[in-house]
C-alpha positions as CSV (number, residue, x, y, z in Angstrom):
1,X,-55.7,-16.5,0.2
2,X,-54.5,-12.7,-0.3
3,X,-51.6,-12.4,-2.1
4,X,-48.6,-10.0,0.0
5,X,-47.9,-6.6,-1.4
6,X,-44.6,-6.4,-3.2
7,X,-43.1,-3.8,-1.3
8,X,-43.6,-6.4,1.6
9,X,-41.9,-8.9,-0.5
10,X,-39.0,-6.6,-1.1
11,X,-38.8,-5.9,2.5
12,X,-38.6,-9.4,3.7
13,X,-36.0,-9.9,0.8
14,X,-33.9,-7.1,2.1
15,X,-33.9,-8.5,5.6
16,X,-32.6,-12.1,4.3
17,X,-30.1,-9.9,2.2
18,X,-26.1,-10.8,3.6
19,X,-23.5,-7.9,3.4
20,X,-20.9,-9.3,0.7
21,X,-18.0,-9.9,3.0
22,X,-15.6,-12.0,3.9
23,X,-14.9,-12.1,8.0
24,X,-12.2,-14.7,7.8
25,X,-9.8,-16.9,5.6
26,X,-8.2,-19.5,7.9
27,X,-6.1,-22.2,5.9
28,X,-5.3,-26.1,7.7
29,X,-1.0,-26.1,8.1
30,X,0.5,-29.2,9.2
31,X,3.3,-27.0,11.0
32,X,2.3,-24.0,12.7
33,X,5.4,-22.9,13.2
34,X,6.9,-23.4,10.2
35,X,3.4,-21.4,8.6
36,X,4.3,-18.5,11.0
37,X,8.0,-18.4,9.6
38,X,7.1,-18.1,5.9
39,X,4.0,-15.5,6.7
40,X,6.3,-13.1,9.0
41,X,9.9,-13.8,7.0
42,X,8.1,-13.8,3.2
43,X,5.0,-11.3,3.6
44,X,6.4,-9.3,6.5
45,X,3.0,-10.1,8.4
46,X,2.8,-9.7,12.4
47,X,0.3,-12.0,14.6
48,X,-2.3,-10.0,16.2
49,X,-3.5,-13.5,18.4
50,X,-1.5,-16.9,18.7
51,X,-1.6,-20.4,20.5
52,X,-0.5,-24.0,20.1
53,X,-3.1,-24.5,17.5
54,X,-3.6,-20.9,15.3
55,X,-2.4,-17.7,14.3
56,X,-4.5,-14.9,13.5
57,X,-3.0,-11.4,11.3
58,X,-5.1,-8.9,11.2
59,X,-5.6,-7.7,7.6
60,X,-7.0,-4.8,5.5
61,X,-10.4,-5.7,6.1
62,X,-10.4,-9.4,6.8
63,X,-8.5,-11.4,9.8
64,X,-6.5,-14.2,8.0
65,X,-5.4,-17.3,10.2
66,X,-3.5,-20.7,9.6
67,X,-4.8,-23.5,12.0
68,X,-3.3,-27.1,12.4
69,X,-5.3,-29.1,10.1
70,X,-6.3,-31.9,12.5
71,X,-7.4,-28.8,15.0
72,X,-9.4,-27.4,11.9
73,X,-11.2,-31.1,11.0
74,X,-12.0,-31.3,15.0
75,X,-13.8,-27.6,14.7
76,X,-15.4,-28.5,11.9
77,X,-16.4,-31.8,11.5
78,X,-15.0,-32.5,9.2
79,X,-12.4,-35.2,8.4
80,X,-9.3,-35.4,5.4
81,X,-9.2,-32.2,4.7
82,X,-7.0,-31.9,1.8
83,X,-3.8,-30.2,2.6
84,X,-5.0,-27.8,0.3
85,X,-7.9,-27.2,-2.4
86,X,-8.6,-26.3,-6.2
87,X,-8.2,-22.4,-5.1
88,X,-5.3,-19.5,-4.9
89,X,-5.3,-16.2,-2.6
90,X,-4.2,-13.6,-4.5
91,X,-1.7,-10.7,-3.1
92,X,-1.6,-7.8,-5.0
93,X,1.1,-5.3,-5.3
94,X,1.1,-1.6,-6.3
95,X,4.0,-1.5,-8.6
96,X,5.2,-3.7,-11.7
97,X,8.6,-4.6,-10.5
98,X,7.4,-5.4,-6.9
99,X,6.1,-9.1,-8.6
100,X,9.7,-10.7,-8.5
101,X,11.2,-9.0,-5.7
102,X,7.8,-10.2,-3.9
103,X,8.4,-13.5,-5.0
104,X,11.8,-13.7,-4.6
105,X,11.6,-12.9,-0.8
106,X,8.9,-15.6,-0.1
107,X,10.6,-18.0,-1.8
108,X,13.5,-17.5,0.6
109,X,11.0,-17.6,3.6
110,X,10.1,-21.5,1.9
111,X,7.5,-21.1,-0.7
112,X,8.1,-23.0,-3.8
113,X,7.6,-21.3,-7.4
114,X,4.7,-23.0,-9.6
115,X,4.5,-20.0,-12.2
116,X,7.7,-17.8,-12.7
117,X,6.5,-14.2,-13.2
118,X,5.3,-13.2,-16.6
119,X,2.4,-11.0,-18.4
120,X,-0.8,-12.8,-18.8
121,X,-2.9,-11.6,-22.2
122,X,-5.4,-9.3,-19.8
123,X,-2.3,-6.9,-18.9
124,X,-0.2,-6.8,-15.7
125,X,2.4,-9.7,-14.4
126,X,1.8,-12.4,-12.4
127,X,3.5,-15.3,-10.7
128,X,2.3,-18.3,-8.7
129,X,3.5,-20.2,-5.3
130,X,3.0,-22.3,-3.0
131,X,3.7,-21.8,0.4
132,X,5.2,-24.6,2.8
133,X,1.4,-26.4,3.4
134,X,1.0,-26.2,-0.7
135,X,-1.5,-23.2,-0.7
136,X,-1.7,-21.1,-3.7
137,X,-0.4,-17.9,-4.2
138,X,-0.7,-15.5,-6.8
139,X,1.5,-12.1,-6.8
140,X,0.1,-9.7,-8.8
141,X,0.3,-6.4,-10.1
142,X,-2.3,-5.1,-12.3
143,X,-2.7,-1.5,-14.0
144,X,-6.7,-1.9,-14.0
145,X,-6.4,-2.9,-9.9
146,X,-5.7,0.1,-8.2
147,X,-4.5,-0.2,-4.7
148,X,-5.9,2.6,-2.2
149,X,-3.3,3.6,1.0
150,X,-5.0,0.7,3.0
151,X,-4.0,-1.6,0.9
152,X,-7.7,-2.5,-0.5
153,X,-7.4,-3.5,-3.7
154,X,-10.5,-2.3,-6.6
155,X,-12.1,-3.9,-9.1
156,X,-11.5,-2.6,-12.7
157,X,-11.6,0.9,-12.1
């Protein structure tokens, strides 16, 4: 059997080849309102789609939605979903001092601090907490992280 050239093996490559994106983070809440409270009163976010079951905010690039968990393990199949997993979301800010004044405000809107504020050895400050569900988050300013007008975020330039 003939063996295929290799630029037809690079060309069947390239059409299996996925653009590195992510489309959607959705996170399971037990309480949609109560999710919708802490993301609008701590982070200042606005829904761009709502119902009884999820929320959508359109962000920089991604669409970012909380979803009642039993609605989630119904969509998906699957079943105990913990209320949250070995993973953080990260938002970064543009300025040092913005970490605890950040923090400060979600924490009024219900988060709970896991990680006061402080200077990790690679530079920067961070801080971690947990919103009402028990998600992760990180707030983070770091010097290395530039932060265009949109509000993307670049790696290590």
């Amino acid at each position: 059997m003939a063996k295929a050239p290799a630029h037809a093996a690079r060309a069947q490559q390239k059409d299996m080849d996925m653009q590195q994106q992510i489309a959607v983070v959705t996170l399971g809440v037990s309480d949609l309102e109560r999710s919708k409270r802490f993301y609008r009163d701590g982070f200042g976010w606005r829904p761009v789609f709502e119902n009884e079951e999820i929320i959508f905010y359109q962000m920089n690039g991604l669409v970012f939605g909380t979803w009642l968990k039993g609605s989630l393990e119904e969509d998906t199949g699957a079943r105990d979903l913990p209320a949250s997993g070995a993973m953080s979301l990260a938002h970064n800010v543009s300025g040092e001092g913005e970490v605890r004044a950040v923090m400060k405000r979600l924490v009024a809107a219900g988060a709970t601090v896991l990680r006061e504020a402080d200077a990790p050895p690679q530079g920067g400050v961070r801080g971690y907490l947990a919103d009402p569900d028990g998600h992760i988050w990180e707030i983070a300013w770091n010097p290395a992280w530039p932060i265009d007008e949109g509000g993307h975020v670049v790696f290590g330039e």
